[in-house]
N, C-alpha and C positions, 0 to 999 in steps of 0.2 A: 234406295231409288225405286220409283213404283213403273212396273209397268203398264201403259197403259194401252190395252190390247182391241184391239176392234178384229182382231182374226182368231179365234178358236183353233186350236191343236186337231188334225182331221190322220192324226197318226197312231191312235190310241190302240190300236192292235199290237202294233210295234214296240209301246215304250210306255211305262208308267214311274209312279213316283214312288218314292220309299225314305223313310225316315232314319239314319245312319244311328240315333241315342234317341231315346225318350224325350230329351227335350228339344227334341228338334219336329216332336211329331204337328204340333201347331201348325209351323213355319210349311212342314210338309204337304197339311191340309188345306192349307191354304193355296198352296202353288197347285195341288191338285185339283182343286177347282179353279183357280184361274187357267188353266190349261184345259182345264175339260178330260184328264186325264184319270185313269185308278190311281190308287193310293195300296200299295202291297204290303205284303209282309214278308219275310225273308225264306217262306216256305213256298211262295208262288214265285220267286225269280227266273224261274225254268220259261215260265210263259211269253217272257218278253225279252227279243236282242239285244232290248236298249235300257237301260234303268236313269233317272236325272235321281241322283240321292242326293240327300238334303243332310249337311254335316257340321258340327256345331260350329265351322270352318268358314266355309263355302257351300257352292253346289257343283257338285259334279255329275259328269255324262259319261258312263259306264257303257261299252259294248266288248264283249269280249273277242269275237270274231273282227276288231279292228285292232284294238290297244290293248293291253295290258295296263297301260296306266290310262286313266281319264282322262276327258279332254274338262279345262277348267280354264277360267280368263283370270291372268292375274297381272293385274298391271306391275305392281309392286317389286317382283322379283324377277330376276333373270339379265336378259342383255338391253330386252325391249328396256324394261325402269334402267338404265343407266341412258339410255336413247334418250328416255323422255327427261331426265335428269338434267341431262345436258343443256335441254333448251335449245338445241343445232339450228342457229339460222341458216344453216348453209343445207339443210334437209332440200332432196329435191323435189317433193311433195309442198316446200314452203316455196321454192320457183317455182313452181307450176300454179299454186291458184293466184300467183300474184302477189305473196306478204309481202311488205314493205315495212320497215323499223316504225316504231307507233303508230301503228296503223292495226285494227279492229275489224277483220273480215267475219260476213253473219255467210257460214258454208250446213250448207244441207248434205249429209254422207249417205244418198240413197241407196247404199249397197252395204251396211255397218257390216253385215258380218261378224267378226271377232272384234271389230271395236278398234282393232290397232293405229290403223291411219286418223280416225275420226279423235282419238283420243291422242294422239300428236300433236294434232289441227288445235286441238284445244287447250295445249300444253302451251302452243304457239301463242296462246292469247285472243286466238279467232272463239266466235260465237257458235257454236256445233250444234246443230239436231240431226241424231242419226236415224233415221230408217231400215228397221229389221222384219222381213214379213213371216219368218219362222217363227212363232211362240216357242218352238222349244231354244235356240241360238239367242232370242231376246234375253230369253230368260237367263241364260249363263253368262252374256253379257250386263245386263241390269245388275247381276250378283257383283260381279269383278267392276264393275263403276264404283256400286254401292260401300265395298271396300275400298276403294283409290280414293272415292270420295272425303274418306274419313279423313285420309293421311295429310299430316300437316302441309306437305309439299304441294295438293291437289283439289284444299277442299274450297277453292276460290276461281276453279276450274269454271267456265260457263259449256256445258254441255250435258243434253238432254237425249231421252232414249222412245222413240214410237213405236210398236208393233202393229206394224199397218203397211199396206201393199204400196208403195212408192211409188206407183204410176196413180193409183187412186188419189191420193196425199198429193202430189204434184198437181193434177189435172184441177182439182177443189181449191187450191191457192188462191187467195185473192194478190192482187197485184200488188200492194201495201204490203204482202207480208213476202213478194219474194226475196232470195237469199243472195248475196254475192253473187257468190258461185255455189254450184252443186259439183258433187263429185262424183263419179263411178268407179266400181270396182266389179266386175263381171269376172265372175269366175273364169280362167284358161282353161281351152279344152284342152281335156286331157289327151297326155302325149300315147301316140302310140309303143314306143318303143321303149317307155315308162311302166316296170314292172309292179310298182309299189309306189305308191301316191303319198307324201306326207301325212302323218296321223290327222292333224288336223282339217286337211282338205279331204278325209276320207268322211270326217264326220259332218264336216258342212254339205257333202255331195247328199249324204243321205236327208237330211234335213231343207236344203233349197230347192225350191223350184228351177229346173232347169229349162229356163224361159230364156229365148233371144231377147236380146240384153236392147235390140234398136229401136222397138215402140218407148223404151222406157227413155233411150237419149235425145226420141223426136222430143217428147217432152218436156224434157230434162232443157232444151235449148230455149223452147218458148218461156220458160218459167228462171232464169238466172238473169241476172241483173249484166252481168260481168264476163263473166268466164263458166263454161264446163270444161271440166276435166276428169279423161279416160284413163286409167292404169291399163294397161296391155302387158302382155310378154311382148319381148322384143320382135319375134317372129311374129306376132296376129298380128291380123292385116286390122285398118281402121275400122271403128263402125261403121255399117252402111257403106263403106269404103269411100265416106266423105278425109279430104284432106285437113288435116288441123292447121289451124295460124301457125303455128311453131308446138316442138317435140323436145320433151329434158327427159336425156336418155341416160339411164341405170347400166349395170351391170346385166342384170335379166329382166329389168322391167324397164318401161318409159310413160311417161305421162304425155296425151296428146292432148294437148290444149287449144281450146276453140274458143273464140273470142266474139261475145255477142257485140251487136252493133245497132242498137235499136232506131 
């Protein structure tokens, strides 16, 4: 899967690329110019916190002051691929944008992230374009697509990958191409009494913009055909601390759903 980048990596003090085998040096140089990043060798790793290595594998995101092991998107393995295996029409992410049995919803995931939700949505049979404004999160997502894609179970999946700023890509929409729904995902602020943040949300924290999430939902309203829909913890209060049409509440999270009316 190609990304296709309209924002430049503006991190390159912090993090460069590096090539795991020989044959992977290609693959290497090339991500290191689509990011706009160095390209090392294994004698300068001292200089950077963060390493994206390139493995005849995948791609991984090395920081040693977070993990021990990598952060790496893999649809394929774990508890998530038996999630998406399943097919769950009873996911509450599938109540919340509205699925209904044979039915083909087009969702725009402005917030991809690690990909997880948007590539449910898509397991679901919905139409997904996801929005990542990190070039470096793009990228380790595009990788773990690029492999789910392969896989017999996935490769008839309709969902696609943007590296590009979500409020810009919204606002540019022509009216013909808006989506269903759109979805958000805003990162939770962090707890205070929360000593140690999950690996993965430690590594997204370094890489996203920690932007208020409500310029992006004013938008996000005018541009849905359908529905928006907010992931929250259970405790954050609404965005803008607008009330939603109705609320499909999780265990730790809920989805507030807002219901366009044009």
């Amino acid at each position: 899967m190609q990304i296709h980048s309209s924002n430049p990596t503006n991190s390159a003090n912090n993090i460069a690329i590096k090539a795991a085998a020989i044959e992977c040096i290609k693959s290497a140089q090339a991500l290191a110019h689509a990011l706009h990043l160095p390209l090392i060798t294994e004698q300068e790793n001292f200089s950077y916190p963060f390493l994206l290595i390139v493995t005849p594998i995948q791609l991984e995101l090395h920081a040693a002051q977070i993990s021990k092991t990598p952060l790496v998107i893999d649809f394929l393995k774990g508890k998530l691929a038996y999630r998406y295996q399943k097919k769950f029409g009873k996911e509450l992410l599938a109540k919340a944008i509205g699925l209904k049995a044979k039915q083909t919803l087009s969702v725009i995931d402005a917030t991809a992230g690690l990909g997880r939700d948007g590539f449910l949505l898509a397991n679901l049979d919905c139409d997904v374009l996801l929005l990542e404004k990190s070039p470096v999160i793009a990228a380790l997502l595009a990788d773990g697509l690029s492999r789910a894609l392969q896989d017999p179970l996935y490769n008839n999946l309709k969902i696609r990958l943007l590296t590009i700023d979500a409020k810009d890509y919204l606002q540019n929409l022509l009216p013909e191409a808006f989506p269903d729904v759109i979805y958000l995902d805003p990162m939770y602020p962090a707890r205070s009494k929360s000593a140690l943040v999950k690996k993965e949300m430690r590594f997204l924290q370094e890489f996203l913009d920690k932007e208020n999430p409500d310029l992006l939902f004013q938008i996000a309203m005018t541009r849905a055909k359908k529905r928006v829909v907010v992931k929250r913890s259970i405790v954050a209060p609404s965005l803008m601390g607008l009330k939603p049409n109705h609320t499909i509440t999780g265990k730790n999270t809920r989805f507030d759903v807002y219901i366009i009316n044009h």
